[in-house]
N, C-alpha and C positions, 0 to 999 in steps of 0.2 A: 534845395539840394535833391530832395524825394522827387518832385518833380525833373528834375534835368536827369535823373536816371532812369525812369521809369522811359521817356520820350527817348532815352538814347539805347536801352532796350528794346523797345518796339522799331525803332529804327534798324536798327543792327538784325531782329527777327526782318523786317522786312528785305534786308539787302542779302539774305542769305537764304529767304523763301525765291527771290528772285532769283541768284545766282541757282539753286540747286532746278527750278523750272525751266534755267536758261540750257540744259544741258543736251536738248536736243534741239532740233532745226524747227522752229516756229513755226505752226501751219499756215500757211499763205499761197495766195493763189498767183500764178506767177503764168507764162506763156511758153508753149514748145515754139518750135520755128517755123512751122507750119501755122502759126496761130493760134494750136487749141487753149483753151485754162485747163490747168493741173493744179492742184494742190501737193503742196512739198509733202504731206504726208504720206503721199506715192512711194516717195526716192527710199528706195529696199534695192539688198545686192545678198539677200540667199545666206544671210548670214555674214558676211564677206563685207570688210572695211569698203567704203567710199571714201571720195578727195574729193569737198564739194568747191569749187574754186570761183570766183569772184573776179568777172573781165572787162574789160570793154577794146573794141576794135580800135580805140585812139592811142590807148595805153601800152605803149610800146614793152616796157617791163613784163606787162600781163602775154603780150604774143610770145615772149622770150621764152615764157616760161611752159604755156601751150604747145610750144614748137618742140622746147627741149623734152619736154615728157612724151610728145608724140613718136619720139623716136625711139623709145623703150618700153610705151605702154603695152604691147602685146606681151614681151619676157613679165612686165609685171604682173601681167593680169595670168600667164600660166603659173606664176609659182605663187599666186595670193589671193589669187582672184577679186583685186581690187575691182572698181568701176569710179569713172571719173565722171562728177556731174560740172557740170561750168556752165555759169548762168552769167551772162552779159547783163550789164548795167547800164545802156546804150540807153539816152535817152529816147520819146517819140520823134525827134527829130532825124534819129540817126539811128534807128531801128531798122530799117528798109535796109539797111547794109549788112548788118549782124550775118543773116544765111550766107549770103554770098561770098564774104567774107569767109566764114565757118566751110563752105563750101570749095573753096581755093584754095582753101589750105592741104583738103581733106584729111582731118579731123574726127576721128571716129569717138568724141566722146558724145555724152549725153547734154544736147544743149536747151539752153531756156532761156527766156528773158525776160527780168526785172524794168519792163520800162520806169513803171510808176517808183520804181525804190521802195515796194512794201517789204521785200524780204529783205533788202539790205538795209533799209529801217530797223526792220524786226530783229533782226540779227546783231545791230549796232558798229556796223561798219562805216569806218569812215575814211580810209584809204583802199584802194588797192593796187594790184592784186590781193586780194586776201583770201587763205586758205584755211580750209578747217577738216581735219581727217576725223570722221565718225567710225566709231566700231561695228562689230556684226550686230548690236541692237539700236544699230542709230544714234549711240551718246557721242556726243563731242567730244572728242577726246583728248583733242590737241588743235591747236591755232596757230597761224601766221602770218602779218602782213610783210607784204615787199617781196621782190625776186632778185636773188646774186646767181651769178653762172655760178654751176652745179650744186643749187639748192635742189634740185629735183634728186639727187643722189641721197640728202639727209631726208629729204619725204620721205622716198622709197624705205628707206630702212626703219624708217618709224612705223609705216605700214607693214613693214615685218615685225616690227616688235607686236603690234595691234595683234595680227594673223595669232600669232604663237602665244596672246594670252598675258605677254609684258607688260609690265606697269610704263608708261612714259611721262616726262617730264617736259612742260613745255618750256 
C-alpha cells in the first residue's frame, strides 16, 4: 500500500511539474516562409497578447477562420495590440504551396512552418485548427481546437480580457 502511494505521488508531482512547464510555447525550431530557422523563443509582441494559431492550406475550417480574423485584425490590433502568429503544418510534400497560398490571400499575419511537426509535437496537438492566446509574458493562457462561424468574435474578447489584466476561463 506504502508503495502504490508513494509511486502515485511521484506521479502526480510529475504530471504537474509538466503541466506548470507546459505553460509557455516550447522552444523549437520551426521555418519563416522565406525558408529561414527561427526558434519560437523569438515570438514577443511588446508585452501585448498573441493568437498563435495552428493551419494547414488543406484544412478548410483553419482558412475559415484565417479569412474571418483577417477582416478585423487591424480594429484589433488598434485597440490591443494583439499580433497573430500562424504556423502551418503542411507537410514536406505540400510545403511549396504554404507562401503562395498565404500570399493570395494576402494575409498580413506572422507565418511559419512546422513541416517536421516538432512544435506541434511539442505543444501536443493533434487536431486542428488549434488556437492558443498567450499573454504579455508569453504564458498560455487559454486554448482551443476547431472553428464555428463567429468564433473569431469569442477570441477577440478573450484577448480583451488578456489586454486589461482578466482572469479567463478556458
Amino acid at each position: 500500500m506504502k508503495k502504490t502511494l508513494i509511486v502515485f505521488q511521484i506521479v502526480l508531482l510529475s504530471v504537474l511539474s509538466y503541466a506548470q512547464s507546459n505553460k509557455q510555447v516550447p522552444s523549437v525550431q520551426i521555418k519563416t516562409l522565406d525558408g529561414r530557422t527561427v526558434n519560437t523563443s523569438v515570438f514577443e509582441n511588446d508585452g501585448n497578447p498573441i493568437i498563435l494559431t495552428f493551419w494547414a492550406t488543406w484544412c478548410k475550417p483553419c482558412i475559415k477562420e484565417l479569412s474571418a480574423i483577417d477582416d478585423l485584425y487591424e480594429d484589433w490590433q488598434d485597440e490591443t495590440g494583439v499580433k497573430i502568429i500562424a504556423v502551418s503544418v503542411d507537410d514536406t510534400r505540400s510545403l511549396s504551396k504554404v507562401k503562395p497560398f498565404v500570399d493570395g490571400r494576402g494575409w498580413e499575419y506572422e507565418f511559419y512552418t512546422d513541416a517536421n511537426s516538432d512544435l506541434k509535437r511539442a505543444m501536443n496537438i493533434s487536431d486542428i485548427p488549434s488556437t492558443f492566446i498567450l499573454d504579455g509574458e508569453g504564458n498560455i493562457v487559454w486554448q482551443h481546437t476547431s472553428y464555428s462561424e463567429g468564433g473569431e468574435h469569442k477570441l477577440f474578447e478573450i484577448v480583451k480580457k488578456i489586454k486589461a489584466g482578466k482572469s479567463i476561463e478556458n
